[in-house]
NUDORO-813247 format. One line per 2 residues: number of its first residue (from 0); their letters; for each residue x, y, z of N, C-alpha, C, O. Coordinates in nm, 4 decimals. Example, Ala and Ser with C-alpha at 12.3 -4.5 7.8 and 13.67 -1.06 7.14 Angstrom:
2
0) as) 1.3190/-0.5690/0.7800/1.2300/-0.4500/0.7800/1.3200/-0.3300/0.7800/1.4236/-0.3319/0.8465  1.2850/-0.2250/0.7080/1.3670/-0.1060/0.7140/1.2900/0.0030/0.7870/1.3409/0.1138/0.8039 $
! end
This chain:
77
0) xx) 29.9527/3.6197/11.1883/29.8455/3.7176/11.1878/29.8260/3.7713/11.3295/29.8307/3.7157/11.4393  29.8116/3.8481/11.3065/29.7969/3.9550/11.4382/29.6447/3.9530/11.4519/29.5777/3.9869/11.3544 $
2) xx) 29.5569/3.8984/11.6190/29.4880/3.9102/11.6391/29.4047/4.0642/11.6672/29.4616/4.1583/11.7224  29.2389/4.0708/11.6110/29.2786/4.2144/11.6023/29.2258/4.3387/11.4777/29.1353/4.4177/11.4507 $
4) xx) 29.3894/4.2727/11.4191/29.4334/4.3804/11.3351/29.3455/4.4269/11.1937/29.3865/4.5162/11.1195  29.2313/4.3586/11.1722/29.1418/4.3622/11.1192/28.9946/4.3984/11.1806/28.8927/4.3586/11.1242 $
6) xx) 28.9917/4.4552/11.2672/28.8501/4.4482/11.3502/28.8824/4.5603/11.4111/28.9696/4.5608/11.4979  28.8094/4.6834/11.3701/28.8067/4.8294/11.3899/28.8483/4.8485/11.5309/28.9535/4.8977/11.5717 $
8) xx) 28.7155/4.7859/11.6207/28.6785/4.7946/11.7647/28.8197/4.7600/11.8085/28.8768/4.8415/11.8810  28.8612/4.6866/11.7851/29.0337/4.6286/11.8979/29.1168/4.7249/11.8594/29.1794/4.7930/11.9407 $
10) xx) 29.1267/4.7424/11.7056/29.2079/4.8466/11.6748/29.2053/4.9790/11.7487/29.2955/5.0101/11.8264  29.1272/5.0369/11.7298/29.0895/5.1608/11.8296/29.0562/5.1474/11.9689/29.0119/5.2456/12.0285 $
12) xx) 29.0751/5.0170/12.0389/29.0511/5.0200/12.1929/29.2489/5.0025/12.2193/29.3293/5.0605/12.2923  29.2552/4.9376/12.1586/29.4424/4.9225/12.1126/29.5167/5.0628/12.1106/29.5958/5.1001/12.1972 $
14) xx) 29.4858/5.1214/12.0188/29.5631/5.2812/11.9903/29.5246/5.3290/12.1297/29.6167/5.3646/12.2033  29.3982/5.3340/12.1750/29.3682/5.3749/12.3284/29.4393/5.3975/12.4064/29.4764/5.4983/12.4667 $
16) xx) 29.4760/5.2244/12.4059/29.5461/5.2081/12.5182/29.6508/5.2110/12.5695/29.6919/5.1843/12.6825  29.7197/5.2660/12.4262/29.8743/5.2774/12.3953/29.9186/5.4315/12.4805/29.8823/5.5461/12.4537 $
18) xx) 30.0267/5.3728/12.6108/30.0732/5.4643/12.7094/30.1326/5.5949/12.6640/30.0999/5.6988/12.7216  30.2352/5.5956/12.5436/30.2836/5.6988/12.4912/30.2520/5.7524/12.4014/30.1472/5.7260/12.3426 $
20) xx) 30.3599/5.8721/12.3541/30.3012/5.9571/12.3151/30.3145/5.9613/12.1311/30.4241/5.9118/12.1047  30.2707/5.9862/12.0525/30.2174/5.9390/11.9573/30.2320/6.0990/11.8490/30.1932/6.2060/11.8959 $
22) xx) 30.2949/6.0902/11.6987/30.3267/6.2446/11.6592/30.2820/6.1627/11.5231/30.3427/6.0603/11.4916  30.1613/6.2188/11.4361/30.1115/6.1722/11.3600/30.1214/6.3007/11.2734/30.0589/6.4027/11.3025 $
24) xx) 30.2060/6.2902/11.1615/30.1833/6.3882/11.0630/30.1859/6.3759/10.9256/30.2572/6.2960/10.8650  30.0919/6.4713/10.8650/30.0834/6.4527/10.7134/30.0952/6.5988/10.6642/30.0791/6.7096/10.7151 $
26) xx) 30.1299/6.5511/10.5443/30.1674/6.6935/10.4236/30.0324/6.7423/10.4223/29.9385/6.6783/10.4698  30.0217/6.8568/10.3673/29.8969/6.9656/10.3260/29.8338/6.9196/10.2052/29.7180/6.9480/10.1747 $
28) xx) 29.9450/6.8173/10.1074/29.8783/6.7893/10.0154/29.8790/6.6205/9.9225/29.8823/6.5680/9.8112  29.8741/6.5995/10.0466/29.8949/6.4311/10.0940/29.7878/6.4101/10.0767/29.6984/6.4463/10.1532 $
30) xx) 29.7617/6.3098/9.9115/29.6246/6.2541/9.9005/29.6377/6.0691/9.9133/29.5593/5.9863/9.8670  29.7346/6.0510/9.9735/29.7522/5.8950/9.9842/29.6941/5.8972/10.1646/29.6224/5.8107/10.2150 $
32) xx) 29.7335/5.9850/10.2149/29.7006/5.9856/10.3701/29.6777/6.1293/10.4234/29.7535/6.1977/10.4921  29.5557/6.1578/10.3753/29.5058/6.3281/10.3636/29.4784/6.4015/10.5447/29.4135/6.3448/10.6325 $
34) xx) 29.5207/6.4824/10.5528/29.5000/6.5176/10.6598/29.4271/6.5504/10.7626/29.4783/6.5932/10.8660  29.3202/6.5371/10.7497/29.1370/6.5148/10.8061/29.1897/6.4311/10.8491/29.2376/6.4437/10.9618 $
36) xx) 29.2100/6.2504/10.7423/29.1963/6.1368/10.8074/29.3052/6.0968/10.9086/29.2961/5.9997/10.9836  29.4440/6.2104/10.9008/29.5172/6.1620/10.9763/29.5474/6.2006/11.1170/29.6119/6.1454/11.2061 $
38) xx) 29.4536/6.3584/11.1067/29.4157/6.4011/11.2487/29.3549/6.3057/11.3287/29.3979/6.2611/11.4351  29.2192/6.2681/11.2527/29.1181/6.1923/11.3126/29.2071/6.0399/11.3571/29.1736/6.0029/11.4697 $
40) xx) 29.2783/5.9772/11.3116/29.3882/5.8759/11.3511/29.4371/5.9281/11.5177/29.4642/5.8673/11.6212  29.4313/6.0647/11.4801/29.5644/6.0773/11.5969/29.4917/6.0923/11.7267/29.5516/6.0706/11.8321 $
42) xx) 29.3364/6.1365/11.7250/29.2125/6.1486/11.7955/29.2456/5.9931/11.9053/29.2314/5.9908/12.0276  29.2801/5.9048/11.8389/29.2487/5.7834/11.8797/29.3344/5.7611/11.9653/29.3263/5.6519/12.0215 $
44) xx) 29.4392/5.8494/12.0032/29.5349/5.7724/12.0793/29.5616/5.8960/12.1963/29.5638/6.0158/12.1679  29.5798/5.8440/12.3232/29.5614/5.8934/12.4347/29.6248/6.0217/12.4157/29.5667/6.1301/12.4113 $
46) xx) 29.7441/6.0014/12.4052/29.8875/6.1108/12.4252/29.8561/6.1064/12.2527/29.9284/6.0096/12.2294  29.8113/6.1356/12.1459/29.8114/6.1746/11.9874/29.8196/6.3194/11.9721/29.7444/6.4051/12.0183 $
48) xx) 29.9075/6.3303/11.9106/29.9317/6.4686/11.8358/29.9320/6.4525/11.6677/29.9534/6.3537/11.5974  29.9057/6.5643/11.6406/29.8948/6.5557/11.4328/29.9257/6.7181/11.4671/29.8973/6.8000/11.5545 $
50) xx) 30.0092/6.7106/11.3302/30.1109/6.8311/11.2584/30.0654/6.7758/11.1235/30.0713/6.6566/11.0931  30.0127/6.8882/11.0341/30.0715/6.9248/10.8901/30.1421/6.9898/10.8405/30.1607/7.1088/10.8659 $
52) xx) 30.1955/6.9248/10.7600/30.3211/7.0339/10.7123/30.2777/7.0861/10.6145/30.2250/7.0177/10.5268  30.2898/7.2331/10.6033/30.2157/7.3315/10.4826/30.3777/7.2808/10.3468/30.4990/7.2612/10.3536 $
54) xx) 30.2437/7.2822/10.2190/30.3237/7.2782/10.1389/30.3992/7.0920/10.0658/30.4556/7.0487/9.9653  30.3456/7.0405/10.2054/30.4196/6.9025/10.1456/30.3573/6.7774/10.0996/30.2557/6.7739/10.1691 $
56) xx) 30.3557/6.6653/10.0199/30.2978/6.5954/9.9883/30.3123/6.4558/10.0801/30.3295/6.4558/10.2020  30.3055/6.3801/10.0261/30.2953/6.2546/10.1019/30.4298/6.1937/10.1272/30.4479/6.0767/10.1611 $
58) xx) 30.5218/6.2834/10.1077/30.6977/6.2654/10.1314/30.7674/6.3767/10.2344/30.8882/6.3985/10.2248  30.6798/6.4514/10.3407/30.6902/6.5532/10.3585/30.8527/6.6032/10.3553/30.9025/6.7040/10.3053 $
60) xx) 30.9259/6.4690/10.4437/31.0827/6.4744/10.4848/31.1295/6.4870/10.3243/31.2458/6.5266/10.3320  31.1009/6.4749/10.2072/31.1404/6.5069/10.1181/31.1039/6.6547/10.0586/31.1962/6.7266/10.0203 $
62) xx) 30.9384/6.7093/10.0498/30.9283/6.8150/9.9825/31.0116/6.9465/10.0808/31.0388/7.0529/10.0251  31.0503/6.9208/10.2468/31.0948/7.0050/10.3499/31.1657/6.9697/10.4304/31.1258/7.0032/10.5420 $
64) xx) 31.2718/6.9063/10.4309/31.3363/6.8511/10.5659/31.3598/6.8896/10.6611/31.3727/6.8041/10.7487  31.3825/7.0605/10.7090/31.4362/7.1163/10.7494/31.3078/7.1518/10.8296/31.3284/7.1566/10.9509 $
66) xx) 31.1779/7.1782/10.7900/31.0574/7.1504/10.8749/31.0240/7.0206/10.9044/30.9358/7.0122/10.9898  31.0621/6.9263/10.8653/31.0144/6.7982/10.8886/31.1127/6.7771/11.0250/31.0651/6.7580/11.1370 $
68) xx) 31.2250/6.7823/11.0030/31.3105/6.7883/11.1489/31.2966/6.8531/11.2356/31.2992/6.8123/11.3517  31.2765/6.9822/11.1977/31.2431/7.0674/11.3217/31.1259/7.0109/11.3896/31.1473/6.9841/11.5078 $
70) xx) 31.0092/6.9860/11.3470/30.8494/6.9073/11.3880/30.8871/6.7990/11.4820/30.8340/6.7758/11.5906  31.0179/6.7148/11.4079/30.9643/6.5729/11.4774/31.0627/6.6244/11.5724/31.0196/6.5939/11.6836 $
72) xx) 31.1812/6.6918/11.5852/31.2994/6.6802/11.7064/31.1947/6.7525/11.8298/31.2056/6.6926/11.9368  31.1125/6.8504/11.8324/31.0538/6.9299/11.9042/30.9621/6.8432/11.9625/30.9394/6.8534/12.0831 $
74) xx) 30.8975/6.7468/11.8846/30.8440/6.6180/11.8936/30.9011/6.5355/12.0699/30.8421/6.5032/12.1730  31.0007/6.5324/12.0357/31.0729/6.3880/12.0613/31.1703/6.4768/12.2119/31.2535/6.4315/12.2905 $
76) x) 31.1150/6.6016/12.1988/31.2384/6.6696/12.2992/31.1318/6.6388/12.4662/31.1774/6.6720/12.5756 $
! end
């Protein structure tokens, strides 16, 4: 068990404190991990970025790959 990993406060002083950079994205119509909540995720982390992808569900690299790659390589460049 990961000390912690249950207790909001560490969790989010944790994502904090985390040095890099961080690409948090969800589909437009992603109701397993909806996109409000996954912006607000990305809020939490120093260097956080959030992308939605128009059009995709909670598989985005499946409903679009070709945007899903382009997002994360531009990401990662």
């Amino acid at each position: 068990m990961i000390i912690g990993a249950f207790d909001p406060a560490a969790t989010r002083a944790g994502l904090a404190g985390f040095e890099g950079s961080a690409l948090l994205l969800a589909g437009e119509f992603d109701r397993n991990g909806p996109p409000r909540a996954v912006a607000a995720c990305a809020e939490l982390f120093r260097r956080g970025a959030f992308v939605e992808q128009p059009g995709a569900g909670h598989c985005p690299w499946g409903d679009d790959p070709d945007r899903f790659v382009v997002t994360v390589a531009s990401f990662l460049v």
